[in-house]
N, C-alpha and C positions, 0 to 999 in steps of 0.2 A: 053720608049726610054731613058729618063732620068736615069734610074733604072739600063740599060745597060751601056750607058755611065759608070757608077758610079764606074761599075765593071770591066771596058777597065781598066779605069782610075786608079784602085788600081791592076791592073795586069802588071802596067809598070816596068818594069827594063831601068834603062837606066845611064849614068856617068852623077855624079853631083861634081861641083866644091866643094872641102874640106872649102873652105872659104864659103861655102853657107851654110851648116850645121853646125847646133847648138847642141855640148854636154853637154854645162854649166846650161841644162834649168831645171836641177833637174830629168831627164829620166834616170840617171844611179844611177840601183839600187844593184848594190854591195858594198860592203863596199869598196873595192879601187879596182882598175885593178891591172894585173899582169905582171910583168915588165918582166920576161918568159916569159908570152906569147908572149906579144909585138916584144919581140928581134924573137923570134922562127918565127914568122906569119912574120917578115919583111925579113929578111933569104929567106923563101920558094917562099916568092914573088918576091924578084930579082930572085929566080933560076925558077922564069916561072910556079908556081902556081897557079891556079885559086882558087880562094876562094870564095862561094856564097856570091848574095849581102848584102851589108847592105840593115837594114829596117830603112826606116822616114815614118814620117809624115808632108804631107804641108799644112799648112792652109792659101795658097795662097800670103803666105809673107816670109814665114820662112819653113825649111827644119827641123822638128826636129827628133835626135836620138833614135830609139827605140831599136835596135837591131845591136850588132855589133862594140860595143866600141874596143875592141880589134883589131879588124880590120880595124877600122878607124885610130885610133893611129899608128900603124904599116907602113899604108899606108902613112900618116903625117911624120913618121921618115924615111922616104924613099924619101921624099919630094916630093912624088906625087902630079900630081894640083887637079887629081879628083879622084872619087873610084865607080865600081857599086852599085847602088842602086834601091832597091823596091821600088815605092814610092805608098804610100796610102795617100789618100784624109781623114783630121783631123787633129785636135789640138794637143797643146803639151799634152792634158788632155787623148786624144788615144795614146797619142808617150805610155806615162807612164805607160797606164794601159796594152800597149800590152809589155810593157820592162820587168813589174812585174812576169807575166808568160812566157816570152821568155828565161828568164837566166835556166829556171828549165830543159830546152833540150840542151839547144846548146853544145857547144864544151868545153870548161870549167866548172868543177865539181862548184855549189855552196857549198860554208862552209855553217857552221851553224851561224855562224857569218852575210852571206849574205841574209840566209832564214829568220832571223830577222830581219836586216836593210830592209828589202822589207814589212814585216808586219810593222814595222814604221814609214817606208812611205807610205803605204796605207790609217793607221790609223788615221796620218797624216794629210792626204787628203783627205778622207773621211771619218771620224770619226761615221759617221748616218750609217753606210751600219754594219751588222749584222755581226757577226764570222765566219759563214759558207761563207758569199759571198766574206768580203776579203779573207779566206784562199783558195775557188777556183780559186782570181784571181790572187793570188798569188803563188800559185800551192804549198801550204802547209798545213803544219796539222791544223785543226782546234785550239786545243788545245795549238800549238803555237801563233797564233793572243789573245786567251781568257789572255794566260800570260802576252802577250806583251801588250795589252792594262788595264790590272792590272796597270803592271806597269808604262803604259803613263801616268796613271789616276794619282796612286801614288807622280809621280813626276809633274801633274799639267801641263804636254804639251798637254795635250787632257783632256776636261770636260766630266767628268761623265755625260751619256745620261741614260734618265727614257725610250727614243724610241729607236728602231732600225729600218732599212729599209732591211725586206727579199728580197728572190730570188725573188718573185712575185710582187716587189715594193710599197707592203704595210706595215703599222708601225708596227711594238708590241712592246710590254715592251720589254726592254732588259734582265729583270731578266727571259723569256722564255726560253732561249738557254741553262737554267740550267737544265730545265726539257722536257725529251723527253716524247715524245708523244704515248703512247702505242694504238692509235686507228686510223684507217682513217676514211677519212670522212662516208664510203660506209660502216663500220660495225658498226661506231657511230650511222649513222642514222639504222642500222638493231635493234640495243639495245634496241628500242623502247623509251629511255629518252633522254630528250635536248632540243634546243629550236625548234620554228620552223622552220630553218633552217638544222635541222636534227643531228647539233652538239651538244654534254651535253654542260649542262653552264660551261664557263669556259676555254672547251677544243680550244684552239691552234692552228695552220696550222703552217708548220715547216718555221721558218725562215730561214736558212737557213742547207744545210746539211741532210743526211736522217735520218729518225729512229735512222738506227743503228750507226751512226756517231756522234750523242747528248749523245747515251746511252753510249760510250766511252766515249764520252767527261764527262758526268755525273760522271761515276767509275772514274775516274781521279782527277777529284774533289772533291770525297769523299776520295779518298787515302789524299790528300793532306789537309784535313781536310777543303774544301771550302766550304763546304755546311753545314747547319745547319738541325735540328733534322724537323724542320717544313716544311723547303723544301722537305725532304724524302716523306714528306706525297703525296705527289705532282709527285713522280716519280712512274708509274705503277709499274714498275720491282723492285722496293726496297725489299731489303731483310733483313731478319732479321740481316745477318752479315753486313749489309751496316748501319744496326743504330748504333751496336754497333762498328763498325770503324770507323765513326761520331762522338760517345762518347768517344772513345780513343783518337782519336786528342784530343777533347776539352781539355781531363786531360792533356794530353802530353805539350799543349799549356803552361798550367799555372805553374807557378815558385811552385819550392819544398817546400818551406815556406809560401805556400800562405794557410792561414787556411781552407778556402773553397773547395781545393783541398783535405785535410786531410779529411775533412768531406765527398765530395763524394765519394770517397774512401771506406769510413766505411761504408755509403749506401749500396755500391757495396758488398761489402763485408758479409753484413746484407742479402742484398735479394739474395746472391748465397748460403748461410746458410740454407736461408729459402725454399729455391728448391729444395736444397738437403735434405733437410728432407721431404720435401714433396713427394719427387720420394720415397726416402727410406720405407715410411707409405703405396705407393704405392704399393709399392713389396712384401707387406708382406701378 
């Protein structure tokens, strides 16, 4: 009974007073509204348009903003006293996390401007939850959250975590999300080696994201010279062009004058000498 109530309860629409809802509580997650929109959505409304409701959440005290800042505003410069709204049973902590994946459909394109302010306040606020789970609740790429919290890290608004919390709400290293996982559980244990739980030692359960979505994210990371030659060891699908695109960052990295550079260089240079004459002894 409780269970159904719960779902009347988050099926309500109904007009709630503008002065009872709260948009300053950190739920809007673009980087600013659109003053076009605004004027456009106020327009249509005096000429007799209906516009779906806005979305909150009440935690029994407060009305907070999930969905529908544009419409709220509009309705405000019209000087409405109330506007329709959905209303679902939760904190401003659901306002937030249903606001972060609501911009990604509604009626106004997000910039890319906005797909990142959304991964930095996710990261934000929850800083333990893994790349694949904010970038699903965020309705973005993976690959954008691993940037954006580089960069938190960088500038010291979010600590470097040794954990992360996956989909299934257990920990692993955070350095996991670099290496995809070329097995499941169900052919690990066919391998015949591992522990007795039927995994090799070692192997992983995906933090978040699938297979194939780390393996992306991984080439990506190797373009970008993220990963180092040790990590490769560690990727199933590594290839032999994936190390030597690993060792081109690294040269690429270091200054022209730097001696160490000069040197590896002539390494390189030594052992493709020594191939070629090897293939050539080959052929003969």
């Amino acid at each position: 009974m409780k269970r159904q109530n719960r779902q009347l309860f988050q099926m309500q629409s109904k007009d709630i007073s503008l002065d009872q809802i709260d948009i300053y509580g950190g739920t809007q997650t673009r980087v600013a509204t659109n003053d076009d929109a605004i004027s456009s959505y106020a327009e249509e409304m005096l000429a007799g348009a209906v516009f779906p409701p806005i979305v909150v959440y009440f935690d029994g005290a407060k009305y907070w903003l999930a969905d529908g800042f544009h419409r709220f505003l509009a309705a405000q410069r019209n000087g409405y006293a109330a506007i329709s709204a959905e209303v679902n049973e939760g904190s401003r902590t659901d306002a937030l996390k249903h606001a972060l994946g609501a911009n990604a459909t509604n009626g106004i394109y997000r910039s890319n401007g906005d797909k990142r302010n959304a991964a930095e306040i996710a990261l934000e606020e929850w800083p333990e939850l893994s790349n694949g789970v904010i970038a699903e609740l965020c309705r973005i790429s993976t690959d954008l959250v691993r940037r954006t919290r580089l960069d938190l890290e960088k500038e010291e608004r979010i600590e470097k975590r040794e954990a992360v919390t996956g989909k299934d709400g257990k920990q692993y290293p955070s350095g996991i999300e670099r290496e995809p996982r070329g097995k499941t559980e169900a052919s690990s244990s066919d391998s015949g080696g591992g522990s007795a739980g039927g995994k090799p030692k070692g192997e992983v359960p995906n933090p978040g994201g699938s297979n194939a979505e780390i393996e992306a994210e991984a080439r990506t990371m190797i373009r970008n010279g993220e990963i180092k030659h040790s990590e490769l060891d560690n990727l199933s699908s590594a290839t032999a062009i994936d190390y030597a695109e690993t060792a081109l960052n690294v040269l690429n990295r270091m200054k022209e004058n730097d001696p160490k550079r000069g040197d590896a260089i002539s390494r390189i240079e030594k052992w493709l000498e020594k191939q070629k004459f090897s293939a050539a002894l080959a052929s003969v």
